[in-house]
N, CA and C of each residue as an Amber inpcrd file, in Angstrom:
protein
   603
  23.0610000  74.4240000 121.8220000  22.8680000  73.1470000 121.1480000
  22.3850000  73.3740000 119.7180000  23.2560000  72.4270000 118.7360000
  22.2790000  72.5870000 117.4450000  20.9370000  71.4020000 117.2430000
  20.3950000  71.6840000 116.1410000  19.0500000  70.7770000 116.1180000
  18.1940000  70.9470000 116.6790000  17.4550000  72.5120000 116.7500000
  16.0280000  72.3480000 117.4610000  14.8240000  71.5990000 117.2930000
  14.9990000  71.1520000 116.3700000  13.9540000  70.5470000 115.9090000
  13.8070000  68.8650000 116.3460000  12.4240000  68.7980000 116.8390000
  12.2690000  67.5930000 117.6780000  12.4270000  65.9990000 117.0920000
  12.7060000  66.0040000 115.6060000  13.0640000  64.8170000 115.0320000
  14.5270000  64.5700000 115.1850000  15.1710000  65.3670000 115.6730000
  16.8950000  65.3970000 115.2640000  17.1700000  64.6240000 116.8600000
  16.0160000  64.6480000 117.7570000  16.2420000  64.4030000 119.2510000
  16.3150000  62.7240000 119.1000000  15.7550000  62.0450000 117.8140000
  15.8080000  60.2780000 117.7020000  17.4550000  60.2130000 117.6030000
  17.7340000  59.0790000 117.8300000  18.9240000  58.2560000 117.6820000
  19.2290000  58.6910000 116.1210000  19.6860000  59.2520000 115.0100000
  19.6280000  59.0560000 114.0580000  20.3080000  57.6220000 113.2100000
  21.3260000  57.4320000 114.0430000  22.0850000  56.1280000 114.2100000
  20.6100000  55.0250000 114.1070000  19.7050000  55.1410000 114.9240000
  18.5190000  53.9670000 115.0330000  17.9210000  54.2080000 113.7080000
  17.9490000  55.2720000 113.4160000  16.8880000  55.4030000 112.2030000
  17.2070000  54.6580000 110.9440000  18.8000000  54.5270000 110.2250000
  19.2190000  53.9460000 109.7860000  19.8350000  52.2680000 109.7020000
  19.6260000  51.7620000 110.9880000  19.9910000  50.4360000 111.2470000
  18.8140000  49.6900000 110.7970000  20.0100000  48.5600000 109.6850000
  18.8200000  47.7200000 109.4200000  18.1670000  48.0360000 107.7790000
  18.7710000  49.5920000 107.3540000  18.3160000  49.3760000 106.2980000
  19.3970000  50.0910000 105.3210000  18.5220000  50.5510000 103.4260000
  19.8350000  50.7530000 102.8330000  19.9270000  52.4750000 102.6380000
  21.3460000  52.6430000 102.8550000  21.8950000  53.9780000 102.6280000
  23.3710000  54.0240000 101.8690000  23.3590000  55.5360000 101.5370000
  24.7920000  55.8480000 100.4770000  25.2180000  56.5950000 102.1710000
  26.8720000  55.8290000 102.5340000  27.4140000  56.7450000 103.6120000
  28.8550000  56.6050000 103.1430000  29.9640000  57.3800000 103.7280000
  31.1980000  57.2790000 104.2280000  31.6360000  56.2960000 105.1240000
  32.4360000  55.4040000 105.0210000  32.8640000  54.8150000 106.6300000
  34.4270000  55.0640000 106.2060000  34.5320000  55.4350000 107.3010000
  36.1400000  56.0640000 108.2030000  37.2410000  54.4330000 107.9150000
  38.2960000  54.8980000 107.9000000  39.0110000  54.0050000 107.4390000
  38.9370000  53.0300000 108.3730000  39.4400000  51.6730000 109.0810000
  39.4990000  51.1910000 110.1760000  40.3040000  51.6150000 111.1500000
  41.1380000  52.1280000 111.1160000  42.2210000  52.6770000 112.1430000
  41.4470000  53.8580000 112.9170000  41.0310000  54.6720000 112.0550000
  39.5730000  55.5840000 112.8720000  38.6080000  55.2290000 113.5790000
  38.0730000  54.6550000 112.8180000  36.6700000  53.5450000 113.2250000
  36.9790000  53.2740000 114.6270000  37.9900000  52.4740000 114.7730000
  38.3160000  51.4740000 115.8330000  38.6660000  52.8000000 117.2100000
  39.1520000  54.1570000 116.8750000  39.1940000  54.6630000 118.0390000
  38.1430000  55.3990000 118.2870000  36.9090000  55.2580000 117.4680000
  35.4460000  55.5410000 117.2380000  34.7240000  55.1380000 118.6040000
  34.8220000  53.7830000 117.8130000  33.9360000  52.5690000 118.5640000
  34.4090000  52.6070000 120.0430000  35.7400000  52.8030000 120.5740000
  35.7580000  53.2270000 122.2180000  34.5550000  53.7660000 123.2150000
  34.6350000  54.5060000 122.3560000  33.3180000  55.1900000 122.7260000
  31.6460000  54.9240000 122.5410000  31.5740000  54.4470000 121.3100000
  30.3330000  54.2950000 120.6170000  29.9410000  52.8240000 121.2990000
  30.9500000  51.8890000 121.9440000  30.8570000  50.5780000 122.3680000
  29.8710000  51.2200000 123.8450000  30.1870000  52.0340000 124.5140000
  30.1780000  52.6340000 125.6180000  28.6210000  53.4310000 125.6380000
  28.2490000  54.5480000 124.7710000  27.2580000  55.0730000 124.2330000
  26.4480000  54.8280000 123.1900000  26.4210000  54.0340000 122.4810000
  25.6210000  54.0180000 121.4310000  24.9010000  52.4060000 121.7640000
  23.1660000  52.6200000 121.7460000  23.1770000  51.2930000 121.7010000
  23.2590000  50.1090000 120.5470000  23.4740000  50.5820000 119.4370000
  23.3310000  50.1660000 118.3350000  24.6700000  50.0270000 118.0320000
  25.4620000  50.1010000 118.3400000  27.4010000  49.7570000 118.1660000
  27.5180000  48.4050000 117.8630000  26.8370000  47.2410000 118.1210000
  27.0550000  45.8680000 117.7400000  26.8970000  46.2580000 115.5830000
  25.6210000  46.6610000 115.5250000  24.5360000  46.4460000 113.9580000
  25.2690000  47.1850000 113.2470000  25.4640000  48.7360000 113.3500000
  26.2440000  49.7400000 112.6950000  27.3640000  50.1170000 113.3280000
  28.4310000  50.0650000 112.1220000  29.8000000  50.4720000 112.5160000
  29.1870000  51.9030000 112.3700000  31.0590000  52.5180000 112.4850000
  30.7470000  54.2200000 112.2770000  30.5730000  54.6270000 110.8010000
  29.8720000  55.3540000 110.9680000  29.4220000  56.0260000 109.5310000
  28.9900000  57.7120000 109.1420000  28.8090000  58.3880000 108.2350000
  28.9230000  59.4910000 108.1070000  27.7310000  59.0210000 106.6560000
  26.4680000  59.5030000 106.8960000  25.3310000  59.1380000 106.1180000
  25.0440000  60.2050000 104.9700000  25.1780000  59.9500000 103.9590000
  25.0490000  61.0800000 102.7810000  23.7220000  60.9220000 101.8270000
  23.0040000  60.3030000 102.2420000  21.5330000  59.7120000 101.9070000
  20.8100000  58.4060000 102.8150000  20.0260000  59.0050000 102.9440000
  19.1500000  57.9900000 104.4550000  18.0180000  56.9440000 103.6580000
  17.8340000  56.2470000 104.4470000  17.2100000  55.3550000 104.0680000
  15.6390000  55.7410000 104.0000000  14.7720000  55.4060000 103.0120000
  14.6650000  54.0580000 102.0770000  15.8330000  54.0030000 101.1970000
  15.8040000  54.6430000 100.5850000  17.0100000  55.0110000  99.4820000
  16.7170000  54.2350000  98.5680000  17.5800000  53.5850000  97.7910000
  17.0640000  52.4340000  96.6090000  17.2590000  51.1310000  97.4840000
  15.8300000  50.2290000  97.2210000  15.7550000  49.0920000  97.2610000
  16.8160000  48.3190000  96.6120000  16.9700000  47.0920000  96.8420000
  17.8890000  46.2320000  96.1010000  17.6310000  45.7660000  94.6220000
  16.0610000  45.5720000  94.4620000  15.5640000  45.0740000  93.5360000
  16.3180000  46.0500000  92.1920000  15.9900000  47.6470000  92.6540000
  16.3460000  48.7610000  91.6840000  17.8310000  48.9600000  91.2230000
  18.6670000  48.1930000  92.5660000  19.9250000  48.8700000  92.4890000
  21.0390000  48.3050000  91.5170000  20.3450000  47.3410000  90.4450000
  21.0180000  46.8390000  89.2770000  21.1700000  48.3520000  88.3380000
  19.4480000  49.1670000  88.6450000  19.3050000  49.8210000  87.1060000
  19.8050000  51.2640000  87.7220000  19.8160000  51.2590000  89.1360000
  20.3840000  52.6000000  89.3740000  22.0180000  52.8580000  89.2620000
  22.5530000  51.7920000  89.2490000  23.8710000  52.0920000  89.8610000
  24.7840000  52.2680000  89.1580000  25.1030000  51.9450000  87.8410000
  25.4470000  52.7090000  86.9070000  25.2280000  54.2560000  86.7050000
  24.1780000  54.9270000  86.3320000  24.3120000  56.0970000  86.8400000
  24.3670000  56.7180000  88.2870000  24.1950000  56.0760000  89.0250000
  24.6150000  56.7110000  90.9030000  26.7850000  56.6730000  90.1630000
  26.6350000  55.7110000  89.9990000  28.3880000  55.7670000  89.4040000
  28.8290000  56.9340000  88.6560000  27.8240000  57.0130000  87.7000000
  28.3080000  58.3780000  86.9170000  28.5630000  59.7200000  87.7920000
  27.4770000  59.6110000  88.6230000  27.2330000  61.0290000  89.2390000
  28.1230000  61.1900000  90.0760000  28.7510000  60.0620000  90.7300000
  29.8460000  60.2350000  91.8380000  31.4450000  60.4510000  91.3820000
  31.5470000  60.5230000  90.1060000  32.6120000  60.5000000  88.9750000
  32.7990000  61.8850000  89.0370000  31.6480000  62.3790000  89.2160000
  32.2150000  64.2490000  88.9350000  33.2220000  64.6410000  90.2170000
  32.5880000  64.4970000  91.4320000  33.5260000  64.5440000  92.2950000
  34.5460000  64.1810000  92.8290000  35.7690000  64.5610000  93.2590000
  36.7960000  64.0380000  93.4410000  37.3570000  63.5510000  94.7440000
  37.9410000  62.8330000  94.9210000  38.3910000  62.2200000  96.3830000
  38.4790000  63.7670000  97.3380000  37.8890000  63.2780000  98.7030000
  38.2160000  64.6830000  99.1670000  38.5000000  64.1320000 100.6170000
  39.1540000  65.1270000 101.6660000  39.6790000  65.2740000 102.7650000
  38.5870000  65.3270000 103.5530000  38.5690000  64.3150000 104.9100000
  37.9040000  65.1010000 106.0540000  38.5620000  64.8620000 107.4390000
  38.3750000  66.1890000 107.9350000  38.9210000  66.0690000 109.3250000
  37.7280000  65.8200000 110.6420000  37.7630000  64.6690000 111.3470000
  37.1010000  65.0350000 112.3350000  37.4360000  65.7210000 113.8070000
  36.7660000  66.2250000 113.9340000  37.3450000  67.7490000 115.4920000
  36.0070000  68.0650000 115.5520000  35.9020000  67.6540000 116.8110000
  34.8610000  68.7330000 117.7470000  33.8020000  67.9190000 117.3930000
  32.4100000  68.0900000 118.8180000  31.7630000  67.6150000 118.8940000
  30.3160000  68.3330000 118.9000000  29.4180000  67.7050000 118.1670000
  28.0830000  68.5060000 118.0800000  26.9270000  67.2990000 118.7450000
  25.6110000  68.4130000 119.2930000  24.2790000  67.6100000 119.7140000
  23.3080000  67.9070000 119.0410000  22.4770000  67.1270000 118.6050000
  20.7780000  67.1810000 118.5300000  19.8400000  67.0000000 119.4690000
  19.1350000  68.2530000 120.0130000  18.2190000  67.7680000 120.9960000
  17.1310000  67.4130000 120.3190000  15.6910000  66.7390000 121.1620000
  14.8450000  66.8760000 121.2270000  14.4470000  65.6000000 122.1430000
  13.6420000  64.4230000 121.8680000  13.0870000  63.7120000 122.6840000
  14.1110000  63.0160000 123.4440000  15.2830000  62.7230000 122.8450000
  16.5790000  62.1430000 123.5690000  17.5410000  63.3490000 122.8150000
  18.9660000  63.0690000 123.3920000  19.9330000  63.5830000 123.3490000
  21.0360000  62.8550000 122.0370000  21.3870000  63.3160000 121.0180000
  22.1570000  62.6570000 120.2410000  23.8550000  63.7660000 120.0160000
  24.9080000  62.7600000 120.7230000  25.9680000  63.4820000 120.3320000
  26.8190000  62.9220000 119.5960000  27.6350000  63.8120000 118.2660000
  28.7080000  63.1820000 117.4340000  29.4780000  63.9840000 117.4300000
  30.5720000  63.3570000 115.8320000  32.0170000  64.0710000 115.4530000
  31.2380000  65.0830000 114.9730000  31.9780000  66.4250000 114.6840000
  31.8010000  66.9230000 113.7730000  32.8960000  66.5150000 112.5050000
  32.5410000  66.7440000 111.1740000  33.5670000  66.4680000 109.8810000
  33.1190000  67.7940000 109.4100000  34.7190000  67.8580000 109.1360000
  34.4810000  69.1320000 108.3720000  35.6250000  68.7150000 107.2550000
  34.9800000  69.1720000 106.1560000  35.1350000  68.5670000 104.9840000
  34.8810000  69.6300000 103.3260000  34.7950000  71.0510000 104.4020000
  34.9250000  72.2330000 103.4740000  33.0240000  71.9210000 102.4450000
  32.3440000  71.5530000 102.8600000  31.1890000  71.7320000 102.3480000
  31.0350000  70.5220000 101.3470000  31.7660000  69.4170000 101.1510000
  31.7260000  68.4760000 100.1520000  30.7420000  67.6110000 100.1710000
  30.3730000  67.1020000 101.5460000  29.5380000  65.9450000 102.0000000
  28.0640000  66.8560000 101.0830000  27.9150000  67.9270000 101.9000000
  26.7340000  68.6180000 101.6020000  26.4540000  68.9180000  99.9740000
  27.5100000  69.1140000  99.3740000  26.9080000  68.9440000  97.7440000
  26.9380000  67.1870000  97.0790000  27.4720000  66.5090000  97.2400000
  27.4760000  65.1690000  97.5120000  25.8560000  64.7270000  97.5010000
  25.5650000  65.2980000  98.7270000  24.3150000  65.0870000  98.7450000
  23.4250000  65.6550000  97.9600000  23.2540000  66.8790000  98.0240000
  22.6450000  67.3610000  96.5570000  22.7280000  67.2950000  95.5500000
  23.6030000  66.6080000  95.2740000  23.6190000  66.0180000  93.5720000
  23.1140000  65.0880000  93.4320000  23.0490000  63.7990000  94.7260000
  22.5660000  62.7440000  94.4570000  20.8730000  62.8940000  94.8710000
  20.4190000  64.3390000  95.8630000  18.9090000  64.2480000  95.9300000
  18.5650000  64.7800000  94.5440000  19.3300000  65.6330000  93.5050000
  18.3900000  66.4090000  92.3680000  18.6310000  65.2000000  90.9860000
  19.8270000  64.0600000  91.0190000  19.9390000  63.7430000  89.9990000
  18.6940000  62.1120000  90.6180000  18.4040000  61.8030000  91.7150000
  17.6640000  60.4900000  91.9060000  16.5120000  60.8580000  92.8880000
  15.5470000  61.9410000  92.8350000  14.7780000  62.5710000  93.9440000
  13.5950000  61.2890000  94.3260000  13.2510000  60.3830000  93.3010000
  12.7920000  59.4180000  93.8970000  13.0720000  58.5210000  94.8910000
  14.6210000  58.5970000  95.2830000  15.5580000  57.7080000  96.5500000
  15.7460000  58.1560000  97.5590000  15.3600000  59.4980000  97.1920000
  16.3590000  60.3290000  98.3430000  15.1260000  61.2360000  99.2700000
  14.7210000  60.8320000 100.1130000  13.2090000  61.6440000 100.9250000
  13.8460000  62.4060000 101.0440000  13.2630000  64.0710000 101.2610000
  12.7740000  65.0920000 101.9770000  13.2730000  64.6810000 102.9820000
  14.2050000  65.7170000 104.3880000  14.6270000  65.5250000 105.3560000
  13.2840000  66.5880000 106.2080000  12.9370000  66.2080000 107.3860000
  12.0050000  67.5530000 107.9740000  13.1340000  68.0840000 108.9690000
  14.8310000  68.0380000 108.5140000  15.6000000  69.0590000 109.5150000
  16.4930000  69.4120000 108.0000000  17.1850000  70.2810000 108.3200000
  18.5550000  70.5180000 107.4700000  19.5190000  69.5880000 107.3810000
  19.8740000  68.9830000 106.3830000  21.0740000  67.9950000 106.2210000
  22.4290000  68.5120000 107.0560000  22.5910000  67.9910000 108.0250000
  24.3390000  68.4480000 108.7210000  24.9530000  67.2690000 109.0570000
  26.3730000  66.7420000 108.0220000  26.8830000  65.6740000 107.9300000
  27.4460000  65.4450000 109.8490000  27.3720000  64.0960000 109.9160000
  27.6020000  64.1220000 111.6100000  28.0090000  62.2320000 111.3880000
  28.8480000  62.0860000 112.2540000  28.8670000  60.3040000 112.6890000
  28.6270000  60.7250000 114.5360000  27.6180000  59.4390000 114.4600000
  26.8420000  59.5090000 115.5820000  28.0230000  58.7980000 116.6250000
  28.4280000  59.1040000 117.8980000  29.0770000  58.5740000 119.0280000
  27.3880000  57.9680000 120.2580000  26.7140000  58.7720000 119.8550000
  25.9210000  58.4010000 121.1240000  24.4200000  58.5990000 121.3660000
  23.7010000  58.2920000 122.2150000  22.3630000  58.5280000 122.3010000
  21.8550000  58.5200000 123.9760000  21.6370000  59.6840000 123.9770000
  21.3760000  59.9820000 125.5150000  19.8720000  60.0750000 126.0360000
  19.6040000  59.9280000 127.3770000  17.9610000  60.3660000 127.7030000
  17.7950000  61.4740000 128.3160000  19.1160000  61.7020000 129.1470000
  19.2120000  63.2450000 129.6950000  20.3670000  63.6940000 129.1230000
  20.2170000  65.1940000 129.9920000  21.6390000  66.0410000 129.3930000
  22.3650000  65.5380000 130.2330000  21.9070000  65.5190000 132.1480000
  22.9840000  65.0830000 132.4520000  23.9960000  64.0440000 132.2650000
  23.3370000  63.0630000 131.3590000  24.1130000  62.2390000 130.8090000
  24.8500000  62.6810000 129.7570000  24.0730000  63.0610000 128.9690000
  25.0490000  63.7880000 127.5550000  26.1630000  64.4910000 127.5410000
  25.9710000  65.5830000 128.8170000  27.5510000  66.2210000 129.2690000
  28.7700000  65.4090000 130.2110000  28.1480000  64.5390000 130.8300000
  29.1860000  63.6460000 131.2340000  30.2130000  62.8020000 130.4850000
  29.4180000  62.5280000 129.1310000  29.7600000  61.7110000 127.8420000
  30.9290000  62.6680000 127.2140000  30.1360000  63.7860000 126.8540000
  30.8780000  65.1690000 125.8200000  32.1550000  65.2520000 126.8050000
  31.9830000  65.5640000 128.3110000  33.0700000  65.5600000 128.9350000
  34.0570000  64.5400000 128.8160000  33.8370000  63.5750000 128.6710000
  34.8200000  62.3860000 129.3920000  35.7530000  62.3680000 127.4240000
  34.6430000  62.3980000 126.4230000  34.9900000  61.9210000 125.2440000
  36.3020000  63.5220000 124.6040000  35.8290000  64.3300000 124.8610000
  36.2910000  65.7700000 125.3920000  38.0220000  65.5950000 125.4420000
  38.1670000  64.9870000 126.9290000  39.0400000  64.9540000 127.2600000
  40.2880000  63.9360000 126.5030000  39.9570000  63.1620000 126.1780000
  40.7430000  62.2190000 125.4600000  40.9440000  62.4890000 124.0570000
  40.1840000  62.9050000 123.3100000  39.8810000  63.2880000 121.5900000
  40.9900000  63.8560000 121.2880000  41.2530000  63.0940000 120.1970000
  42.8020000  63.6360000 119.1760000  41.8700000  63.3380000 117.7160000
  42.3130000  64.9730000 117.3200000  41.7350000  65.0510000 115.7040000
  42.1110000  64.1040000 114.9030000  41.5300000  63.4530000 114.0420000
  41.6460000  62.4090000 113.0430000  41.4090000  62.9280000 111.4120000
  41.9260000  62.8100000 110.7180000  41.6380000  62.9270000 109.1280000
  41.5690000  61.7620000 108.0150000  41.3090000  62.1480000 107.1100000
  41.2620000  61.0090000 106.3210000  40.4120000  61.2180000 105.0560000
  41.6390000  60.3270000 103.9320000  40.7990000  60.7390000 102.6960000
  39.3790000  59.7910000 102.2050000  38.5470000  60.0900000 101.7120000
  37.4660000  59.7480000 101.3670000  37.5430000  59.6070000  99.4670000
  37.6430000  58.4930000  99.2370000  37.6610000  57.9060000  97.8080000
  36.7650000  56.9560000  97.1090000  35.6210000  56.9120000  98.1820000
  34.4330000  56.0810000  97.6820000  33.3920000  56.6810000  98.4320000
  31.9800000  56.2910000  98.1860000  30.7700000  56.1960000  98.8470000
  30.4720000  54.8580000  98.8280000  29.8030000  54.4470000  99.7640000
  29.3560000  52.7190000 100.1580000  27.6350000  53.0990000  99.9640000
  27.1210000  51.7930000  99.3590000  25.8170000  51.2320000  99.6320000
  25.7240000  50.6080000 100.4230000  24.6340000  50.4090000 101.8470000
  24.6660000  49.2770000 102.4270000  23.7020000  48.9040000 102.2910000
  23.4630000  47.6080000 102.6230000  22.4780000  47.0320000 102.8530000
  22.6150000  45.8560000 103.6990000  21.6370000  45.9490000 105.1380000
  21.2020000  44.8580000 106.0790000  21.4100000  43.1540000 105.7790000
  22.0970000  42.6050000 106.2300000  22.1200000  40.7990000 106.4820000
  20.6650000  40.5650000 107.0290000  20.7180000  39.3870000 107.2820000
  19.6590000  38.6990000 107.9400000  19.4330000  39.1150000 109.1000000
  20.4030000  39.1720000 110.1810000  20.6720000  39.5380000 111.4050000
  20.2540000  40.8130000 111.6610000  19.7020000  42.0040000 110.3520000
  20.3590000  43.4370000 110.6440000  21.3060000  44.2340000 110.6650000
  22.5350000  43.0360000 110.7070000  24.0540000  43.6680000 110.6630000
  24.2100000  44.6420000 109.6490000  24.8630000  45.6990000 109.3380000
  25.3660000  46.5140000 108.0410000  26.3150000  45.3770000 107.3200000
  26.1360000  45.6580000 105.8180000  27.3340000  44.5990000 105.6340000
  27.5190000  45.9880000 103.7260000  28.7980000  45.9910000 103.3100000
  28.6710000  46.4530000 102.0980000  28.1320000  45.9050000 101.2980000
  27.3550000  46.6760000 100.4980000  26.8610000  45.7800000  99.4340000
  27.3790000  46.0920000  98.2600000  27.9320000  47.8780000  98.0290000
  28.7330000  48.1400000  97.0050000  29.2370000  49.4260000  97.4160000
  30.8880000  49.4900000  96.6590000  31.7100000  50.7420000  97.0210000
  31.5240000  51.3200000  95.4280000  31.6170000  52.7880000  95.3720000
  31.1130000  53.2730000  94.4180000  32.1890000  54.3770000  94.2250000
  33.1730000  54.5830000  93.3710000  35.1500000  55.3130000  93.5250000
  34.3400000  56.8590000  93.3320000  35.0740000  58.0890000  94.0520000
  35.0130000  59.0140000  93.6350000  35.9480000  59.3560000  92.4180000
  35.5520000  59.9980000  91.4850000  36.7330000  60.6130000  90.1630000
  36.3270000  60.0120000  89.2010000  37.3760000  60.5530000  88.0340000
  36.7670000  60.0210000  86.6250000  37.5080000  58.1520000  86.5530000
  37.2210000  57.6580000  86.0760000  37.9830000  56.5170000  85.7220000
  39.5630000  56.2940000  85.6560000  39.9770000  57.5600000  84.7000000
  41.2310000  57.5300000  84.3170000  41.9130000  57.8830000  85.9630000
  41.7610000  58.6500000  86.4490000  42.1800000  59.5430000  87.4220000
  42.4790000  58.0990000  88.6620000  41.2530000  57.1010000  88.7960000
  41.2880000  56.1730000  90.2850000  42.2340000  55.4150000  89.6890000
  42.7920000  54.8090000  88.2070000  43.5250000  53.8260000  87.6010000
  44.8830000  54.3730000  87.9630000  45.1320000  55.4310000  87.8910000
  46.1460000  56.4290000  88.2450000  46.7120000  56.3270000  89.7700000
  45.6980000  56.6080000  90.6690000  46.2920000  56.3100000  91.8550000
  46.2810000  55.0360000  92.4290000  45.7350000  54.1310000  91.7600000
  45.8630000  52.7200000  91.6910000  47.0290000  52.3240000  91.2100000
  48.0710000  52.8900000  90.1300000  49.3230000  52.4850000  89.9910000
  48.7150000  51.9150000  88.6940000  47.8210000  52.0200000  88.3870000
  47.4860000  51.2120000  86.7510000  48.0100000  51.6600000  85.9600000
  48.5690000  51.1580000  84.8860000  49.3460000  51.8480000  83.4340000
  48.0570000  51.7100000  82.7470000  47.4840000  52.2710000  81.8050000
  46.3800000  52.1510000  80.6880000  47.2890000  52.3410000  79.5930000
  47.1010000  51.8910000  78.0510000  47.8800000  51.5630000  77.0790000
  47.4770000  52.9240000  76.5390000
């Protein structure tokens, strides 16, 4: 199992519901053969769709996110749209059982993130585990549950890919629901106008 460490054993999925974060969400056609499962295991599948979290919450308040987001924009400009495949499944133990996708994504998520903890370190807490990009399927109390899950989800799983051309802000409704609050383009300007089909003069 990866994640020895006894904080990685929370729901990480719980930890984030309800408040604001910079994540990935999977196109809908993914999502939707996500949620099969996550409807099934996760108790939090109503509040949060699927997601792939690249800064956890507190993150920036709303109040801030007029004066941050212009430069959070800049910084996400350097990088360029990138590929991820999801295959294969990873756990976090400790007080409960947490199992997801793995994405593998050639190391992108992970500098992603480090650009946005060294260029905004006031938003971005200190993790007390190692950052390992993951979308959560589930939250278990035993193993024997957890391997019944890994099994059953196991058996059915067909690799999925998909390009990634934004980062999302969210932020909580009234209800708690996730709702976007802003999509933020990977690439330079010229480059998204481009695959947008835009002519520039």
């Amino acid at each position: 199992m990866e994640g020895p460490d006894q904080e990685r054993g929370k729901c990480l999925t719980g930890v984030v519901a309800g408040q604001r974060g910079l994540v990935v969400f999977p196109p809908l056609r993914i999502s939707a053969q996500i949620d099969r499962w996550r409807r099934i295991y996760d108790p939090l599948f109503e509040l949060v769709p699927p997601h792939i979290t690249v800064a956890y919450p507190p993150f920036v308040p709303e109040e801030d996110w007029p004066a941050v987001q212009p430069a959070l924009a800049r910084c996400l400009s350097s990088f360029s749209p990138f590929r991820i495949r999801l295959q294969g499944l990873g756990v976090f133990s400790g007080d409960t059982f947490v199992l997801w996708l793995r994405p593998e994504d050639g190391g992108t998520l992970a500098r992603l993130r480090a650009r946005v903890a060294e260029e905004f370190p006031q938003y971005v807490p200190a993790l007390p585990f190692d950052y390992v990009p993951h979308l959560t399927i589930g939250c278990f109390e035993t193993e024997d549950e957890l391997r019944r899950a890994q099994q059953a989800i196991e058996a059915g799983m067909v690799p999925c890919h998909f390009l990634v051309k934004e980062l999302v802000y969210t932020s909580p409704d009234h209800g708690g629901d996730w709702g976007v609050y802003q999509r933020l383009a990977l690439g330079p300007p010229r480059a998204r106008l481009k695959r947008q089909g835009v002519r520039q003069a």
